[in-house]
PyMOL commands that place a pseudoatom at each C-alpha (Angstrom):
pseudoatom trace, name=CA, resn=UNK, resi=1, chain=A, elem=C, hetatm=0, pos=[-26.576, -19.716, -61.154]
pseudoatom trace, name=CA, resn=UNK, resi=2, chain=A, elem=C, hetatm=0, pos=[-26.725, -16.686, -58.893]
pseudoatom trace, name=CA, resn=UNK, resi=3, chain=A, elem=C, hetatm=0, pos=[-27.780, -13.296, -60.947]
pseudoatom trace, name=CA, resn=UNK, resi=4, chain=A, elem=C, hetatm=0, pos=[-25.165, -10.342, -61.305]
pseudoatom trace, name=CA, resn=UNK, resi=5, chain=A, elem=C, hetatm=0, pos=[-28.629, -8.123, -59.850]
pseudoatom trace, name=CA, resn=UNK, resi=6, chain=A, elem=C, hetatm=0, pos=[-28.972, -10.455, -57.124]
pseudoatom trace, name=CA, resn=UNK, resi=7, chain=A, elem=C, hetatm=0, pos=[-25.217, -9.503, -56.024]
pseudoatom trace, name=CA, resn=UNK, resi=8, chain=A, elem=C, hetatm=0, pos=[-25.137, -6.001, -56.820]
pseudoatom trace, name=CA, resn=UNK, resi=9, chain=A, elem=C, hetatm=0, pos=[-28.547, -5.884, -54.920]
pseudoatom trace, name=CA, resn=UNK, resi=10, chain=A, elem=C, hetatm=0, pos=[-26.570, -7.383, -51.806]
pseudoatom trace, name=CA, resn=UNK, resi=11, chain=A, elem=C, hetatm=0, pos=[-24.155, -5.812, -51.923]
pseudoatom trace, name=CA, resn=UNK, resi=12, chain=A, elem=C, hetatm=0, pos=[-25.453, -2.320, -52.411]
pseudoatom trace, name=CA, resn=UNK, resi=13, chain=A, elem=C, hetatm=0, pos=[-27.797, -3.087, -48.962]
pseudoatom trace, name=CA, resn=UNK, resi=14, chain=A, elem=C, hetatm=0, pos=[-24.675, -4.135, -46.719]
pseudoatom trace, name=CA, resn=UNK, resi=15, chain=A, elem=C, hetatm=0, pos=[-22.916, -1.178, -47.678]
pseudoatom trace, name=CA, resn=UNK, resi=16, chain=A, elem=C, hetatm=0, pos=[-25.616, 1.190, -47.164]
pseudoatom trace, name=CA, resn=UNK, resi=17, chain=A, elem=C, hetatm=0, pos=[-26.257, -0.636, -43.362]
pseudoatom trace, name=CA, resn=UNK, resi=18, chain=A, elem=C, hetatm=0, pos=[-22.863, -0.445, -42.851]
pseudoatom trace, name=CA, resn=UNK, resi=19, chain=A, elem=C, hetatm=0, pos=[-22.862, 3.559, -43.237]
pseudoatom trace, name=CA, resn=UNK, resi=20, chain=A, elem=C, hetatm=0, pos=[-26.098, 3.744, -40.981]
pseudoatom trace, name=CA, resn=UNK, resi=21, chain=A, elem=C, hetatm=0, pos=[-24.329, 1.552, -38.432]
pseudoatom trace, name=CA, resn=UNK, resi=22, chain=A, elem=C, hetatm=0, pos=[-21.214, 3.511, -38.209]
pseudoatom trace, name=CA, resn=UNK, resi=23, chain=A, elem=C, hetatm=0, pos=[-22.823, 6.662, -38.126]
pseudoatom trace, name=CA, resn=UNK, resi=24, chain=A, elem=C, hetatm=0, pos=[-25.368, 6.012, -35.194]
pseudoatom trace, name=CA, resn=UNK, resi=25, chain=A, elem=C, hetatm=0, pos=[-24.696, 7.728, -32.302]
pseudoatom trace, name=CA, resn=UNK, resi=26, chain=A, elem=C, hetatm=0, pos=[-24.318, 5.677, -29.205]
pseudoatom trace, name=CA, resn=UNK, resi=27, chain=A, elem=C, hetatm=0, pos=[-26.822, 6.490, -26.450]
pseudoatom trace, name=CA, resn=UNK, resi=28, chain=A, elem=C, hetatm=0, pos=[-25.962, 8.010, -23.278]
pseudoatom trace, name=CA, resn=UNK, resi=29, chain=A, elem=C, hetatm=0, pos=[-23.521, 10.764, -22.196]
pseudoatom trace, name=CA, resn=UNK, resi=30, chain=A, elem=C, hetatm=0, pos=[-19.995, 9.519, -21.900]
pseudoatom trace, name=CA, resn=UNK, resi=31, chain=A, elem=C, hetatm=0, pos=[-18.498, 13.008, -20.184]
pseudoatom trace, name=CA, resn=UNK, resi=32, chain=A, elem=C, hetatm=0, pos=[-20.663, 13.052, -17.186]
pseudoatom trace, name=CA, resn=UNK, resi=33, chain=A, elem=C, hetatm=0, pos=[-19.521, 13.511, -13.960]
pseudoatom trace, name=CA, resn=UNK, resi=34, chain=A, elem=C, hetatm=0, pos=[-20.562, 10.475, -13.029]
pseudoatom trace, name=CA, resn=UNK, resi=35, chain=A, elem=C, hetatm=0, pos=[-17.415, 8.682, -14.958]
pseudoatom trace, name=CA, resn=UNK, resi=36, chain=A, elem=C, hetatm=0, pos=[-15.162, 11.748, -14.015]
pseudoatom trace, name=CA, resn=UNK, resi=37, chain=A, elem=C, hetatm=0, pos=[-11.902, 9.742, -13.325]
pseudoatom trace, name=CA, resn=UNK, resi=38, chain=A, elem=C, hetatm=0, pos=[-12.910, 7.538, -16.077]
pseudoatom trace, name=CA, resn=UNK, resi=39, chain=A, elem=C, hetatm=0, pos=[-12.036, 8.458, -19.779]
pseudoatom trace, name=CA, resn=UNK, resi=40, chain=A, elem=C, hetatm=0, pos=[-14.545, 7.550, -22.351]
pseudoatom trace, name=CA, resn=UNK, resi=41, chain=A, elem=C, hetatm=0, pos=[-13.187, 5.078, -25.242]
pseudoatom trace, name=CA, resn=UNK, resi=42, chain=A, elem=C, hetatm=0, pos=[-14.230, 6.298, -28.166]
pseudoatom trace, name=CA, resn=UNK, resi=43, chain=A, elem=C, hetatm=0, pos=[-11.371, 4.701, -29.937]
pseudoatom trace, name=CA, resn=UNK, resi=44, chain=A, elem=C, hetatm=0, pos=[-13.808, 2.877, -32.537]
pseudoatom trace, name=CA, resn=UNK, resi=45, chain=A, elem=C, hetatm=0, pos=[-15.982, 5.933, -33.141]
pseudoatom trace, name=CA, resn=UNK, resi=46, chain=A, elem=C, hetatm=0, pos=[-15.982, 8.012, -36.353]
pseudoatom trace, name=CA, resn=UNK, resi=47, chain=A, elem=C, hetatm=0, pos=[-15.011, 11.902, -35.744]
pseudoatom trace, name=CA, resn=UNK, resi=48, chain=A, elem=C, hetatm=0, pos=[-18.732, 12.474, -37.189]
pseudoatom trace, name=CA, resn=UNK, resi=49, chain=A, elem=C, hetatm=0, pos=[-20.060, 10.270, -33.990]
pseudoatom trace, name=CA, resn=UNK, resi=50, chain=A, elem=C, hetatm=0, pos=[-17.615, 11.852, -31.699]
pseudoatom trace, name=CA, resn=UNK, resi=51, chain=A, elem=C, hetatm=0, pos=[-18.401, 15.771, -32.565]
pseudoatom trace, name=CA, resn=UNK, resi=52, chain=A, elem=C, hetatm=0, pos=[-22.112, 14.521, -32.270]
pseudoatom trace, name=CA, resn=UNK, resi=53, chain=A, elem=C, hetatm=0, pos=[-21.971, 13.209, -28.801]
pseudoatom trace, name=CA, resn=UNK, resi=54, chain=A, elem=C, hetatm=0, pos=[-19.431, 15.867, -27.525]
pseudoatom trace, name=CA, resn=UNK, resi=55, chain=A, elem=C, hetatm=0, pos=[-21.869, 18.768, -29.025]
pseudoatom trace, name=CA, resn=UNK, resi=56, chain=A, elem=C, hetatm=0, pos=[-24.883, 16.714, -27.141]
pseudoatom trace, name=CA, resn=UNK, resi=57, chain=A, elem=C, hetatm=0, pos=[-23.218, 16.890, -23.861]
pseudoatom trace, name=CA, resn=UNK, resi=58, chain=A, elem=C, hetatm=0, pos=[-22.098, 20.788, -23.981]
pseudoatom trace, name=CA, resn=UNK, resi=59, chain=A, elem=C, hetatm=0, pos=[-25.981, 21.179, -25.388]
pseudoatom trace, name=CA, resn=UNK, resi=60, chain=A, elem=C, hetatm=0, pos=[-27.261, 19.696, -22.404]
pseudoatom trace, name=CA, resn=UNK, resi=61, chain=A, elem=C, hetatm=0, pos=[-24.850, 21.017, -19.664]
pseudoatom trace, name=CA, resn=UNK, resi=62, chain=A, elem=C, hetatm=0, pos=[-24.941, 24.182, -20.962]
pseudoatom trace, name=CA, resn=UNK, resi=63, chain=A, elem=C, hetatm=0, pos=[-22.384, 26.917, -21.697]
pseudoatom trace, name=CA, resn=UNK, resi=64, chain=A, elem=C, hetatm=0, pos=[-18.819, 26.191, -20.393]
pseudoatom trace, name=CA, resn=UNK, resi=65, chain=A, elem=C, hetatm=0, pos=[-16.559, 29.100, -19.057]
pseudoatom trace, name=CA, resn=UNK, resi=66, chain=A, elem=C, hetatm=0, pos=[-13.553, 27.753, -21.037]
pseudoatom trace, name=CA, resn=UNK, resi=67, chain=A, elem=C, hetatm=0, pos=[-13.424, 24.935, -23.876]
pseudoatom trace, name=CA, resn=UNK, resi=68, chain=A, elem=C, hetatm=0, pos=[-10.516, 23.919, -26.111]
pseudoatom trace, name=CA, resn=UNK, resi=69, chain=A, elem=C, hetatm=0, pos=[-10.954, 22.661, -29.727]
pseudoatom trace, name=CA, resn=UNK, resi=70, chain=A, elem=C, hetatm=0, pos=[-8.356, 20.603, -31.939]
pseudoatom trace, name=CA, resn=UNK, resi=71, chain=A, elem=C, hetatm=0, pos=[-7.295, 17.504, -32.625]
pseudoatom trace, name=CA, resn=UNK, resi=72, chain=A, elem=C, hetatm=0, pos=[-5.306, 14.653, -31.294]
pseudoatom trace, name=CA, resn=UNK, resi=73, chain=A, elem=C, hetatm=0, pos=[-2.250, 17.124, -30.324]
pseudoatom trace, name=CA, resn=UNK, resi=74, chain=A, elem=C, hetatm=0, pos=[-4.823, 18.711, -27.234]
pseudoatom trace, name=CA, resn=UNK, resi=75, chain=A, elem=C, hetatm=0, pos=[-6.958, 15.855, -26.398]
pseudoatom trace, name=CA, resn=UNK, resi=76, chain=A, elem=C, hetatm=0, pos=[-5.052, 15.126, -23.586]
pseudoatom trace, name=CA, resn=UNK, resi=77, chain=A, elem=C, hetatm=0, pos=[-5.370, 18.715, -22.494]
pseudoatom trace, name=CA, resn=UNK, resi=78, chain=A, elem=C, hetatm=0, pos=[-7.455, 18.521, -18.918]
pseudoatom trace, name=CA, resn=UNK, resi=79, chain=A, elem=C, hetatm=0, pos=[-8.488, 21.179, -16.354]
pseudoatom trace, name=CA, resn=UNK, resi=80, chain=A, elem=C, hetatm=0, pos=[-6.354, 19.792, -13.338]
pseudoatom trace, name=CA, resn=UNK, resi=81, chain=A, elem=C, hetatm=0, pos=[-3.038, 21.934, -12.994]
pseudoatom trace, name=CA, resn=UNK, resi=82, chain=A, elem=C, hetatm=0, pos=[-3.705, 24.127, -16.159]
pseudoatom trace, name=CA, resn=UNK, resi=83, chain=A, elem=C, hetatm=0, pos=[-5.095, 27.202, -13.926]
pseudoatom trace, name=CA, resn=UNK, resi=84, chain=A, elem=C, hetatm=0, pos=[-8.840, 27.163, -14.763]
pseudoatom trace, name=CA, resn=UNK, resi=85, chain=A, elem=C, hetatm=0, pos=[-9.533, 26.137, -10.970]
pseudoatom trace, name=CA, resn=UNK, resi=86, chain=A, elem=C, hetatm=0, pos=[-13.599, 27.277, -10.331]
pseudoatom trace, name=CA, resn=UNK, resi=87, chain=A, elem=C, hetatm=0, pos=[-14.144, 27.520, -14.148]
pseudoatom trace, name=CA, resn=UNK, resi=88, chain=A, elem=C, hetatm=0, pos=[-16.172, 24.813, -15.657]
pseudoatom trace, name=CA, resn=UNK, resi=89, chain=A, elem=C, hetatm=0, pos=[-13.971, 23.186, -18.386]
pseudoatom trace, name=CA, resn=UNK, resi=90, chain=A, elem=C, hetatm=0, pos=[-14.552, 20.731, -21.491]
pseudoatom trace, name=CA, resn=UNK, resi=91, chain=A, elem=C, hetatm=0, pos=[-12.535, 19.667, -24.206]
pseudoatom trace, name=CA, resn=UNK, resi=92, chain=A, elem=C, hetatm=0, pos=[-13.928, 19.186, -27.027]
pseudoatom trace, name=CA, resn=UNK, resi=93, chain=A, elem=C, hetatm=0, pos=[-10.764, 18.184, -29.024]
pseudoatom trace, name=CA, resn=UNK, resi=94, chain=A, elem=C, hetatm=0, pos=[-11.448, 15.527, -32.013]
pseudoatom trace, name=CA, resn=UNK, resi=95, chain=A, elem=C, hetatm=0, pos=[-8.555, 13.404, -33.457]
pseudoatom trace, name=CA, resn=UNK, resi=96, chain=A, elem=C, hetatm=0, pos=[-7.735, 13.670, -37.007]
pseudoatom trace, name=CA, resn=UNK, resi=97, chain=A, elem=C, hetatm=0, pos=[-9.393, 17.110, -37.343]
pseudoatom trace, name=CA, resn=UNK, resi=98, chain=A, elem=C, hetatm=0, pos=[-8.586, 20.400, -39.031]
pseudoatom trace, name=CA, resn=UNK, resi=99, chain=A, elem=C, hetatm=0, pos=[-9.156, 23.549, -37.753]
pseudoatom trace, name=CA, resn=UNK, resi=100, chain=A, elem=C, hetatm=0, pos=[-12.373, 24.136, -40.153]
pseudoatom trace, name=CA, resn=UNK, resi=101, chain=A, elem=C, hetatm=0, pos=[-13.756, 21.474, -38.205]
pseudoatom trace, name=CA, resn=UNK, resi=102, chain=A, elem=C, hetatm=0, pos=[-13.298, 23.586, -35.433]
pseudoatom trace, name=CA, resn=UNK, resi=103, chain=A, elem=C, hetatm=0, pos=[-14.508, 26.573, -36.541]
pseudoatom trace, name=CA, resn=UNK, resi=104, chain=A, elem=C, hetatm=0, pos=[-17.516, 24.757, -37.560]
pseudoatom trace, name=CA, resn=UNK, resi=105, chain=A, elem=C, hetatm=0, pos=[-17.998, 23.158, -34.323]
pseudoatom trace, name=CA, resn=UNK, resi=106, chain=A, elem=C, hetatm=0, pos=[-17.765, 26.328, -32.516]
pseudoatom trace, name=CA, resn=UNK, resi=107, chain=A, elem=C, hetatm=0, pos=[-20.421, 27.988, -35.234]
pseudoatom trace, name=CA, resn=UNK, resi=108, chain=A, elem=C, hetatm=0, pos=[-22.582, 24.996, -33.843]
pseudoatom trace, name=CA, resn=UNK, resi=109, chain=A, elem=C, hetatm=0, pos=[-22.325, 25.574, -30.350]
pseudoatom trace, name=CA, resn=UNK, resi=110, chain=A, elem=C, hetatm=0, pos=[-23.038, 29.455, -30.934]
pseudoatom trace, name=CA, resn=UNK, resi=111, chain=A, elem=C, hetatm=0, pos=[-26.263, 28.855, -33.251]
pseudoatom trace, name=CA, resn=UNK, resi=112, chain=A, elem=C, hetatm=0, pos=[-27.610, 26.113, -30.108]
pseudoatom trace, name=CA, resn=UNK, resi=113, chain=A, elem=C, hetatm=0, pos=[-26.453, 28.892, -28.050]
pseudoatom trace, name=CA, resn=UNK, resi=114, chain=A, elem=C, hetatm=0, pos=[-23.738, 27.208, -25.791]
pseudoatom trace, name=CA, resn=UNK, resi=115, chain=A, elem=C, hetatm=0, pos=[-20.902, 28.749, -26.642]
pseudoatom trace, name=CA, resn=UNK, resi=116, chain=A, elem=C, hetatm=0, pos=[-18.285, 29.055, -24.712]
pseudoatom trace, name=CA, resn=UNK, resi=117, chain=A, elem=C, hetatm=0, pos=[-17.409, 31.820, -22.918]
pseudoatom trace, name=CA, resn=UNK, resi=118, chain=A, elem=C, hetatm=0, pos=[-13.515, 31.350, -23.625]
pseudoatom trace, name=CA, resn=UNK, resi=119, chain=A, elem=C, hetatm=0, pos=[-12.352, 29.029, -26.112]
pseudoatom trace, name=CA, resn=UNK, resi=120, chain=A, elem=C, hetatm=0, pos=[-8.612, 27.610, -26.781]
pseudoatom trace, name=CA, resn=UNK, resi=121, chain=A, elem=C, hetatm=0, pos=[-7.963, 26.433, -30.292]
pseudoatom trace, name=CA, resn=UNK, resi=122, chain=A, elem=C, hetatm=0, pos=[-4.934, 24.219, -30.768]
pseudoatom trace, name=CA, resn=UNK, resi=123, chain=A, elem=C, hetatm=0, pos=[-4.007, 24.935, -34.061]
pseudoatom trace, name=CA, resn=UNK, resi=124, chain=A, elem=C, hetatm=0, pos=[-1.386, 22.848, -36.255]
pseudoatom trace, name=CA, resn=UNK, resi=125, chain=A, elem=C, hetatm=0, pos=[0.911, 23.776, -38.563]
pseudoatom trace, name=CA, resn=UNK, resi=126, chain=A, elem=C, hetatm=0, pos=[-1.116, 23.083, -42.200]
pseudoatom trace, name=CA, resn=UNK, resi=127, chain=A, elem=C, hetatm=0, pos=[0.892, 20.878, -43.963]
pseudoatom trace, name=CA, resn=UNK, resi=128, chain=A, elem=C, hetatm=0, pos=[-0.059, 18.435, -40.704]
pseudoatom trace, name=CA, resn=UNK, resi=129, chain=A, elem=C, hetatm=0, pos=[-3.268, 18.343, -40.877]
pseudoatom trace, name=CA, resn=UNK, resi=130, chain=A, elem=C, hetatm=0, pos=[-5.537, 15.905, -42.355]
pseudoatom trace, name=CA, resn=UNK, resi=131, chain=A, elem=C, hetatm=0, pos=[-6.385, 17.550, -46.127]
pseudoatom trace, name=CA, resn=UNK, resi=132, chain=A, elem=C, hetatm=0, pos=[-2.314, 18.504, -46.606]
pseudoatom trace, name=CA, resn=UNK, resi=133, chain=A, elem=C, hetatm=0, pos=[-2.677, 21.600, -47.596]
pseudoatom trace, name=CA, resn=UNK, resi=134, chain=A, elem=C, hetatm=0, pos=[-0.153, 23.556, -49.230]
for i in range(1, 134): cmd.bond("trace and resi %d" % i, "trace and resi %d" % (i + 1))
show_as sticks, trace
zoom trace
């Protein structure tokens, strides 16, 4: 007969693994220039991963003149044809955020000190977003 402990035990170790796994942050730099007319699928990465490996890529590249924040209404937002020709652009737009997350991400970028030096925030009506407020 297999013990309750035994189970709960288990159990308890899988679900902890399971949090580290989804949590780890992929290697690498998806957003280089390297894969310019190739989007990065992050379909099957947590918002926690993707604000991780965006804020790793603006860390490294340093400062951009212009970067919007929001969620899945401006991800699609790109440079070409939006009249930031010679500025360097990123968007670091998560899906399923609020705009506290982007506040906070911006907080980040200042305190690493690669903030941007224009930033467009694509902000939803409240009742849309993801906690519902009132």
């Amino acid at each position: 007969m297999v013990r309750p402990v035994w189970v709960f035990g288990f159990l308890a170790i899988y679900f902890v693994a399971v949090l580290f796994v989804a949590d780890a942050v992929p290697e690498g730099d998806p957003f280089t220039e390297t894969r310019k007319n190739a989007k990065p699928n992050l379909d099957l990465l947590s918002a926690k991963v993707v604000a991780e490996l965006k804020f790793n890529h603006v860390r490294a590249k340093g400062p951009y003149d212009v970067v919007v924040f929001g969620n899945s209404r401006s991800l699609n937002f790109t440079n070409p044809g939006n009249g930031f020709n010679g500025c360097s652009f990123f968007n670091f737009s998560i899906g399923g955020e609020s705009l506290r997350t982007s506040i906070a991400l911006m907080e980040r970028l200042a305190e690493a000190g690669v903030a941007p030096r224009n930033a467009i925030v694509s902000v939803d009506h409240f009742e849309l977003q993801r906690y519902h407020n009132p």
